[in-house]
PyMOL Python script that loads the backbone (N, CA, C, O; Angstrom):
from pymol import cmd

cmd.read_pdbstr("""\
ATOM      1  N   UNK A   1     -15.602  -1.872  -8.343  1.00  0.00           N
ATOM      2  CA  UNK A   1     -15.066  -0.525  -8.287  1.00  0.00           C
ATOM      3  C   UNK A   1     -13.552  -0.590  -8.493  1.00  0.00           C
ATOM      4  O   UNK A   1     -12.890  -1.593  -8.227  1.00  0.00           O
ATOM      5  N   UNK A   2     -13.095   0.442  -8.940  1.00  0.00           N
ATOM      6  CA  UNK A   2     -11.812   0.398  -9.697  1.00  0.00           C
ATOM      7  C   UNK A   2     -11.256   1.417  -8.573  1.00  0.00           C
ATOM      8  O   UNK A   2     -11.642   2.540  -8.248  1.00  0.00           O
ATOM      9  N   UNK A   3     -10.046   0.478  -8.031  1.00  0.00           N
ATOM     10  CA  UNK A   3      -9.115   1.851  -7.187  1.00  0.00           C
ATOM     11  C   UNK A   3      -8.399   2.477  -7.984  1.00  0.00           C
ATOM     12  O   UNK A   3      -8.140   1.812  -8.987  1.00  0.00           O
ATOM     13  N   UNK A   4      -7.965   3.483  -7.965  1.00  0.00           N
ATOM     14  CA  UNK A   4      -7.008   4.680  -8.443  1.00  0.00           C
ATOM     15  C   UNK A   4      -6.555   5.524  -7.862  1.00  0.00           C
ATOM     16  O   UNK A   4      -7.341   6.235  -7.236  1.00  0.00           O
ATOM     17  N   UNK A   5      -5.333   5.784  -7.812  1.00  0.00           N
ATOM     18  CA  UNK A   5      -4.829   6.604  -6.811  1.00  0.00           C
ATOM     19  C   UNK A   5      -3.127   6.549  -7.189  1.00  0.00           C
ATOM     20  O   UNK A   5      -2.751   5.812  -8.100  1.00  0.00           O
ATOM     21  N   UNK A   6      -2.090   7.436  -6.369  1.00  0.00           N
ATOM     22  CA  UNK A   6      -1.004   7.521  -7.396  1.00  0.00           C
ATOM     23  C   UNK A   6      -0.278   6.133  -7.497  1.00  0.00           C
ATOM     24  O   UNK A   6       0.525   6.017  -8.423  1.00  0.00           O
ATOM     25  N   UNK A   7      -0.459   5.096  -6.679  1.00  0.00           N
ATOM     26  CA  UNK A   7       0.252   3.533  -6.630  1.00  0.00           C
ATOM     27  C   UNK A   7      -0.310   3.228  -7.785  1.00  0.00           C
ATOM     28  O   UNK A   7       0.566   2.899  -8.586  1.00  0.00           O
ATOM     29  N   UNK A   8      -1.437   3.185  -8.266  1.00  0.00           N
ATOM     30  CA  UNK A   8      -1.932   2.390  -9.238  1.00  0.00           C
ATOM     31  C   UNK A   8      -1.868   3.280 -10.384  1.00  0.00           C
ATOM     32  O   UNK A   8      -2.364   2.626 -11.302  1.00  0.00           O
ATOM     33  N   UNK A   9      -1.520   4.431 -10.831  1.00  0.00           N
ATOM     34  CA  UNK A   9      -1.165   5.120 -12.003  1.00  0.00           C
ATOM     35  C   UNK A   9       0.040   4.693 -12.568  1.00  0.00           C
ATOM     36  O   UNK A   9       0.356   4.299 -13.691  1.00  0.00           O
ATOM     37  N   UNK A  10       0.938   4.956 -10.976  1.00  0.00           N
ATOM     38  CA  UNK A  10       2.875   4.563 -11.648  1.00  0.00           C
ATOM     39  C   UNK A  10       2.565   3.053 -11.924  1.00  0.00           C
ATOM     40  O   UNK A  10       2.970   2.624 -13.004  1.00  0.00           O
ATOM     41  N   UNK A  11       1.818   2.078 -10.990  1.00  0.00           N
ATOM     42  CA  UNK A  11       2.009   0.445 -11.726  1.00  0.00           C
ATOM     43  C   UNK A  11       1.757   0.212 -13.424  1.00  0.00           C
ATOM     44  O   UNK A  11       2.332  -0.395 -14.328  1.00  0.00           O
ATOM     45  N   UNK A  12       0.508   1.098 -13.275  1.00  0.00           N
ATOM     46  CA  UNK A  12       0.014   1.358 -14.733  1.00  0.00           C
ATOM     47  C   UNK A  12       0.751   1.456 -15.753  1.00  0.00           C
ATOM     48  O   UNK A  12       0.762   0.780 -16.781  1.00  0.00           O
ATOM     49  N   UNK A  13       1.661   2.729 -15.290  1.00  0.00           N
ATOM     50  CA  UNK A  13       2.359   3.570 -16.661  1.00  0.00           C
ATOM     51  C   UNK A  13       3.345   2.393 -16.620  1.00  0.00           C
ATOM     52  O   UNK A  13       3.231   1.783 -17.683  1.00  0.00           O
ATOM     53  N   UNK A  14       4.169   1.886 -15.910  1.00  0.00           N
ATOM     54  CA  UNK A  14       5.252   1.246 -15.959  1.00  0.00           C
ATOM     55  C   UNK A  14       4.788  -0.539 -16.291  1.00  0.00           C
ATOM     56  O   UNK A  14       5.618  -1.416 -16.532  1.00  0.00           O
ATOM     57  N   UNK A  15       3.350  -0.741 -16.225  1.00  0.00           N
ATOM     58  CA  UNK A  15       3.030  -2.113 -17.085  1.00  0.00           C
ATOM     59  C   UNK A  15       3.035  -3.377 -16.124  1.00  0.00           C
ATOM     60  O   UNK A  15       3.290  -4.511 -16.528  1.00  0.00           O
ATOM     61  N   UNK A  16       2.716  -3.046 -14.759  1.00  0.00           N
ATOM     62  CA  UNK A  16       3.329  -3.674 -13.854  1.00  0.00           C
ATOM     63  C   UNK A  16       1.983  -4.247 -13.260  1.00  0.00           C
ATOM     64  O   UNK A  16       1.108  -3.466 -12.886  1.00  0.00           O
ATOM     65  N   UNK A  17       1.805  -5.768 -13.166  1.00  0.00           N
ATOM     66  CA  UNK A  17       0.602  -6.208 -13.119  1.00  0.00           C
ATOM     67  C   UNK A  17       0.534  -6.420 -11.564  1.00  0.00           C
ATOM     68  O   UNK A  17       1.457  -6.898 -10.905  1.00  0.00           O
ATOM     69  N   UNK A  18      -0.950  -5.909 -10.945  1.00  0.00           N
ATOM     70  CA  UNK A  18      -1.196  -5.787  -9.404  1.00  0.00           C
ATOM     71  C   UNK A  18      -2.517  -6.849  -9.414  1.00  0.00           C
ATOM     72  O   UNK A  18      -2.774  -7.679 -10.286  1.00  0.00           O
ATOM     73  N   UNK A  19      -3.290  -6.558  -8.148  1.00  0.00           N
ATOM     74  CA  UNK A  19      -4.360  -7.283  -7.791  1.00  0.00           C
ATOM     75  C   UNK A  19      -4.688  -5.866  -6.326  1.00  0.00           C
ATOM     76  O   UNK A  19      -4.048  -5.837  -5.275  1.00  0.00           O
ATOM     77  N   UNK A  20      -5.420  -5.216  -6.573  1.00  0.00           N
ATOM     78  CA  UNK A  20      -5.980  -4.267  -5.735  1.00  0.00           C
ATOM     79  C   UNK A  20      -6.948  -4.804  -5.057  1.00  0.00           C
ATOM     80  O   UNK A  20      -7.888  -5.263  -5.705  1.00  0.00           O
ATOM     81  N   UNK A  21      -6.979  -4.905  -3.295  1.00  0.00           N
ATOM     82  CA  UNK A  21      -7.809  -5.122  -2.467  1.00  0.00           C
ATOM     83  C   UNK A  21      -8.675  -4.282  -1.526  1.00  0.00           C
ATOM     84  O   UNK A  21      -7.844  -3.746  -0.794  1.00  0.00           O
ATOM     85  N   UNK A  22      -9.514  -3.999  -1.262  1.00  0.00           N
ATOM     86  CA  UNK A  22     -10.373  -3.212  -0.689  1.00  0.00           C
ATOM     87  C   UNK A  22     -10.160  -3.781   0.862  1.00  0.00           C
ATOM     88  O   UNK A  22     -10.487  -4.931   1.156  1.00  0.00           O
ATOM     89  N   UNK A  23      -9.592  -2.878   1.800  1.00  0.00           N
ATOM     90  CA  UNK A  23      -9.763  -3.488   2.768  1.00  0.00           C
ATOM     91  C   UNK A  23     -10.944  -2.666   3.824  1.00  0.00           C
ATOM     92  O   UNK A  23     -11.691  -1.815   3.341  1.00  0.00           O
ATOM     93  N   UNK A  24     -10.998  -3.010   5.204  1.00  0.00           N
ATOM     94  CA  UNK A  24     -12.362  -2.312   5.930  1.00  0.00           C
ATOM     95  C   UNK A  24     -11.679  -1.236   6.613  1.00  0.00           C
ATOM     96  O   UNK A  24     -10.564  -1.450   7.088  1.00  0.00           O
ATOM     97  N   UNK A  25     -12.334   0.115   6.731  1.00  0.00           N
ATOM     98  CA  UNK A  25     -11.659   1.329   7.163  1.00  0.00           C
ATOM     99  C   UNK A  25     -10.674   0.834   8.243  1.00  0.00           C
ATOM    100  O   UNK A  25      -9.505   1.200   8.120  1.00  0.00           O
ATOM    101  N   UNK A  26     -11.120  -0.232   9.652  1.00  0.00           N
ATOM    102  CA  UNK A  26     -10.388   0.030  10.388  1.00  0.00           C
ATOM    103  C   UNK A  26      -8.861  -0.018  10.139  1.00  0.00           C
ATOM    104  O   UNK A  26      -8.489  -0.748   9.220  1.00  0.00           O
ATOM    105  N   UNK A  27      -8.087   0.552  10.721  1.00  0.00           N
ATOM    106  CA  UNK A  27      -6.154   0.242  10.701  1.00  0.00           C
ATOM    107  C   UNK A  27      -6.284  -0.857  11.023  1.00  0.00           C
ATOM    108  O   UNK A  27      -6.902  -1.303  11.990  1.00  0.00           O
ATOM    109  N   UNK A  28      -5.404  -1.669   9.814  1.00  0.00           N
ATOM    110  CA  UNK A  28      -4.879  -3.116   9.768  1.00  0.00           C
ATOM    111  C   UNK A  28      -3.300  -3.180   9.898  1.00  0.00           C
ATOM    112  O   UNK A  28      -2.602  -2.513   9.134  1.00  0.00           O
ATOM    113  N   UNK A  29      -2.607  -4.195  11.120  1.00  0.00           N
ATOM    114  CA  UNK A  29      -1.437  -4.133  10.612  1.00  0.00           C
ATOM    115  C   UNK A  29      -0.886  -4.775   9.224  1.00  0.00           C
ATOM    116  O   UNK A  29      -1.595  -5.380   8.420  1.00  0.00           O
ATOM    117  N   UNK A  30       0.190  -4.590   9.121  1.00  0.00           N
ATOM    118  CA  UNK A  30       0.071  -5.955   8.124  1.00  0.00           C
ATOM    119  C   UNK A  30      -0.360  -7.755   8.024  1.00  0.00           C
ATOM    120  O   UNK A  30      -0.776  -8.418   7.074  1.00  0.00           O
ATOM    121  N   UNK A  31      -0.021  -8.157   9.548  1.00  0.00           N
ATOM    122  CA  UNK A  31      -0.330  -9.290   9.211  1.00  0.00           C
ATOM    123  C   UNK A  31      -2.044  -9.970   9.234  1.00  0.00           C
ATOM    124  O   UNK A  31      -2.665 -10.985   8.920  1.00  0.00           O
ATOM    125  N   UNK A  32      -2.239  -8.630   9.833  1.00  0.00           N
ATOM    126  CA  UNK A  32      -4.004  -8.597   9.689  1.00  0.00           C
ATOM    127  C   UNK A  32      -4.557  -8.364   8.252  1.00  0.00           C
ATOM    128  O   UNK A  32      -5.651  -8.782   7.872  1.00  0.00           O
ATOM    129  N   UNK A  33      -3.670  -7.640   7.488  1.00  0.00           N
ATOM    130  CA  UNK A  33      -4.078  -7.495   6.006  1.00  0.00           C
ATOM    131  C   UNK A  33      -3.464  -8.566   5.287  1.00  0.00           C
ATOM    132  O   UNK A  33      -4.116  -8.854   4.284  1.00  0.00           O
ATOM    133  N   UNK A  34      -2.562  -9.172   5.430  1.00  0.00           N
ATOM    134  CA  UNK A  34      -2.515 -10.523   4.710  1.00  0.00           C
ATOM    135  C   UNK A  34      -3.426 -11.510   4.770  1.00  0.00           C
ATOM    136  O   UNK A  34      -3.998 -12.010   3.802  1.00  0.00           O
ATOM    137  N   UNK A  35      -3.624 -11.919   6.402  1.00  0.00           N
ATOM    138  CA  UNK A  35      -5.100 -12.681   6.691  1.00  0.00           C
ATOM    139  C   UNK A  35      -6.143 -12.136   6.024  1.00  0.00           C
ATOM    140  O   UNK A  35      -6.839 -12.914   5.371  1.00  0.00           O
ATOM    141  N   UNK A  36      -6.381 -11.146   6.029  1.00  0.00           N
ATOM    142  CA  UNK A  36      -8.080 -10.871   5.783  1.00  0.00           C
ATOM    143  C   UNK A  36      -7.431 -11.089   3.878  1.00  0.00           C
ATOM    144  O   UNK A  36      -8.127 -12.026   3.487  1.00  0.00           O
ATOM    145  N   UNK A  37      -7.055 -10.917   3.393  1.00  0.00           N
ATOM    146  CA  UNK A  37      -6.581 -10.872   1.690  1.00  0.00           C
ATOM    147  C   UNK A  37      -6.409 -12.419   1.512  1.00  0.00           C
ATOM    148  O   UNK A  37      -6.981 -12.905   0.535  1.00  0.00           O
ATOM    149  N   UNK A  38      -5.835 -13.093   2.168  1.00  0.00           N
ATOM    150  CA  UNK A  38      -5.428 -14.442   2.170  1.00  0.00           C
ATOM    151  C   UNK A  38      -4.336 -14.938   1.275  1.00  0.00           C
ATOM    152  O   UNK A  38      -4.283 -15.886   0.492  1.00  0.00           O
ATOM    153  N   UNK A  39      -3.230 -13.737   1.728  1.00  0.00           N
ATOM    154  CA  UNK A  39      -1.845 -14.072   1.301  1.00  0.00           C
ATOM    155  C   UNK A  39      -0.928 -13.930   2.413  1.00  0.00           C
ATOM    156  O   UNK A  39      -1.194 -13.305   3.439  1.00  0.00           O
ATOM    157  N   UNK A  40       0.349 -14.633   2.133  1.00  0.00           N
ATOM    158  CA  UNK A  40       1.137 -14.399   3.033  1.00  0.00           C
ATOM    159  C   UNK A  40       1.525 -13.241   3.076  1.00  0.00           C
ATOM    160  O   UNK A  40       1.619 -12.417   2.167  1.00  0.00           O
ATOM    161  N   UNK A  41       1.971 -13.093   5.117  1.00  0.00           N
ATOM    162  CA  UNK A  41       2.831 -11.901   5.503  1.00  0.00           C
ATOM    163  C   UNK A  41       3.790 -10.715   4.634  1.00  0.00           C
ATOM    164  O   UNK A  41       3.982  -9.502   4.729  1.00  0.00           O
ATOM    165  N   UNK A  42       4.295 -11.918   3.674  1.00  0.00           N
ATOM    166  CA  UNK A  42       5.926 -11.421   3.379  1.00  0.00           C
ATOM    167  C   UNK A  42       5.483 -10.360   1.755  1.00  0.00           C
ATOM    168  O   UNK A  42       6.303  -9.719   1.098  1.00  0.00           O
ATOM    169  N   UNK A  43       3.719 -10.498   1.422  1.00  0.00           N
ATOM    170  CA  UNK A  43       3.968 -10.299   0.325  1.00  0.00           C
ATOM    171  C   UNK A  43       2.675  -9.006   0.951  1.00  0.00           C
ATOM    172  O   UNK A  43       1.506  -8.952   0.567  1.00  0.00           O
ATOM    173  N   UNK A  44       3.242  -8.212   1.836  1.00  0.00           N
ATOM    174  CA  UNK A  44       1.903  -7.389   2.148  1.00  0.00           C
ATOM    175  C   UNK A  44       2.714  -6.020   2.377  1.00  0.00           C
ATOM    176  O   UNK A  44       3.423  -6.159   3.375  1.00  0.00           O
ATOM    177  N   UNK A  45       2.859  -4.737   1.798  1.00  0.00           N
ATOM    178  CA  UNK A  45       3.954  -4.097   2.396  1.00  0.00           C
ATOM    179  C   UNK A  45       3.030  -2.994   2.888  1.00  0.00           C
ATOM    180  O   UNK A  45       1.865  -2.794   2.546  1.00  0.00           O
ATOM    181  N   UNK A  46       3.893  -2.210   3.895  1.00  0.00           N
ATOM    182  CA  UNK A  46       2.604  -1.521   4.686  1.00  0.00           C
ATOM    183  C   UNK A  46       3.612   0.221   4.589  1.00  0.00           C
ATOM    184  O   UNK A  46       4.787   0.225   4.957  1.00  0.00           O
ATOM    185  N   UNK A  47       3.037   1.347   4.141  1.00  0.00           N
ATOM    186  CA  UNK A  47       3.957   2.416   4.056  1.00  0.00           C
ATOM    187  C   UNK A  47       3.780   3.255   5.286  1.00  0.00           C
ATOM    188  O   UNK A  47       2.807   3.113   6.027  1.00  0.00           O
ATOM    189  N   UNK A  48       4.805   4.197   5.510  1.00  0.00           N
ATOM    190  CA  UNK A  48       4.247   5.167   6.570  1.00  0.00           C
ATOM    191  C   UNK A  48       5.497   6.687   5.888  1.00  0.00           C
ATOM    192  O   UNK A  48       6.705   6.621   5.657  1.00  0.00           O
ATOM    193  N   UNK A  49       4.631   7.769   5.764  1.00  0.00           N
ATOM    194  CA  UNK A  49       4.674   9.131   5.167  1.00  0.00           C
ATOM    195  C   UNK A  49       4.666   9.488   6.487  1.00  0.00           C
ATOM    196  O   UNK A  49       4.007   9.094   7.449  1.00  0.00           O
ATOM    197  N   UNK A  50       5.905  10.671   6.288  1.00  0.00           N
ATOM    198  CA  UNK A  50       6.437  11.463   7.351  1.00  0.00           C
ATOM    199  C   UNK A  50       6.601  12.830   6.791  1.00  0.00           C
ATOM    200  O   UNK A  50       7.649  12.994   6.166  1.00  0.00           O
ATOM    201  N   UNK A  51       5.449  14.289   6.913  1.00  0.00           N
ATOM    202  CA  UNK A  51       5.977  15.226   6.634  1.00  0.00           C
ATOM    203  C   UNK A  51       6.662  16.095   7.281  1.00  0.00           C
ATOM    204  O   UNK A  51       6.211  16.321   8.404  1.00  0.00           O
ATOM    205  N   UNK A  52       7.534  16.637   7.010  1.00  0.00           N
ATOM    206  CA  UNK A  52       8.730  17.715   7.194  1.00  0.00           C
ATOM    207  C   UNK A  52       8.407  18.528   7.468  1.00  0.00           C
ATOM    208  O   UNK A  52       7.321  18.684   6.910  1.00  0.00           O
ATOM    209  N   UNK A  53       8.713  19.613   8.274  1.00  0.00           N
ATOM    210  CA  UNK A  53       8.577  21.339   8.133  1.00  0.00           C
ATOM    211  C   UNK A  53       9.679  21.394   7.363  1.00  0.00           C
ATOM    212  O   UNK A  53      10.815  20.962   7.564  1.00  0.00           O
ATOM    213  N   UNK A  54       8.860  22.403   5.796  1.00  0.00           N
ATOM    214  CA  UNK A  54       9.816  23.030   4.562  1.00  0.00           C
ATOM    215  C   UNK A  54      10.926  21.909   4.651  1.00  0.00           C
ATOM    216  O   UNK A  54      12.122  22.062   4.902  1.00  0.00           O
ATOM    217  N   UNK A  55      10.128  20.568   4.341  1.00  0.00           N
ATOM    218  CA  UNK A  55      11.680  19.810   3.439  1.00  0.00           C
ATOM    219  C   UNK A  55      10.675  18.629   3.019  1.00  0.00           C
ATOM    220  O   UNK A  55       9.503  18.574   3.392  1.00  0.00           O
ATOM    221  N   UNK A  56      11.223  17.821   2.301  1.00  0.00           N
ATOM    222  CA  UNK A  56      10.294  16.921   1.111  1.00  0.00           C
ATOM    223  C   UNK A  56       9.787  15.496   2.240  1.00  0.00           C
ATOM    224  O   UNK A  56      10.411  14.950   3.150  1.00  0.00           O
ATOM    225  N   UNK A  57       8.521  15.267   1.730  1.00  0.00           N
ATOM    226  CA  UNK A  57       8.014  14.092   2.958  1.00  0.00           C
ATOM    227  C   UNK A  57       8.731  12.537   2.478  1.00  0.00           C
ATOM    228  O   UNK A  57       8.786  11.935   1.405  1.00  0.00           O
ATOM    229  N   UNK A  58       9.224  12.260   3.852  1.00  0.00           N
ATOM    230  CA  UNK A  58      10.059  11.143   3.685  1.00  0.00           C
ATOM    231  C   UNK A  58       8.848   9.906   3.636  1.00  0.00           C
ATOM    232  O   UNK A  58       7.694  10.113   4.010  1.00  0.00           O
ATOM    233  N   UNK A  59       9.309   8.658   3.132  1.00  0.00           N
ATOM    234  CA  UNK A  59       8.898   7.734   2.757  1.00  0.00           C
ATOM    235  C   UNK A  59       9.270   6.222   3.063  1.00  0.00           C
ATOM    236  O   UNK A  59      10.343   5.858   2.581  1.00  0.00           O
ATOM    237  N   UNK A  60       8.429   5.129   3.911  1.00  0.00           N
ATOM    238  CA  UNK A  60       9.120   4.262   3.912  1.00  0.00           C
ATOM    239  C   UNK A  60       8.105   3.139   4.141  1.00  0.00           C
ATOM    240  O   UNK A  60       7.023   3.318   4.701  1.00  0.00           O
ATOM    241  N   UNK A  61       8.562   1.911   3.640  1.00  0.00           N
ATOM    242  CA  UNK A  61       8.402   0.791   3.459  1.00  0.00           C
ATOM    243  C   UNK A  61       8.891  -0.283   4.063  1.00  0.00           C
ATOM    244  O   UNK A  61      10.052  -0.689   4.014  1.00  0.00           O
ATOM    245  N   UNK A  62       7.585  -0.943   4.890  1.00  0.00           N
ATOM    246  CA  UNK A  62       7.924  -2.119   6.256  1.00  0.00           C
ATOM    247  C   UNK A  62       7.366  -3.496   5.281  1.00  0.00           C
ATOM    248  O   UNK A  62       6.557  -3.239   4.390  1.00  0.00           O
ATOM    249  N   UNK A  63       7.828  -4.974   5.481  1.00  0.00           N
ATOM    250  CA  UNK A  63       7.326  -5.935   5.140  1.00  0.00           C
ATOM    251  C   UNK A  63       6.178  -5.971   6.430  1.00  0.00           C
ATOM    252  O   UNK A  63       5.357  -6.886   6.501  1.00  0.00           O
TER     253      UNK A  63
END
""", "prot")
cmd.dss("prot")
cmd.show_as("cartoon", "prot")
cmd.util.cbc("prot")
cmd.orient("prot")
């Protein structure tokens, strides 16, 4: 099965080669999703979306 979703459109358009993993519903931190993937920590980034009342949803990125 092919993921898609907007991460993997912009990698797309911009030519940018990934490896998409399926992980299991439960919340993984990151270093639980590196283990279960079987890569290191440092290469696992984990996001967290913050929406606003009437102002644009902030965005950010933890190793």
């Amino acid at each position: 099965m092919t993921v898609t979703n907007n991460v993997t459109r912009f990698l797309d358009a911009h030519k940018v080669k990934y490896e998409a993993h399926e992980l299991p519903p439960e919340k993984l931190g990151a270093v639980e999703a590196a283990q279960h993937m079987g890569v290191p920590p440092e290469q696992v980034f984990k996001t967290i979306v913050v929406t606003r009342e009437k102002k644009k949803p902030l965005l950010t990125a933890r190793l």
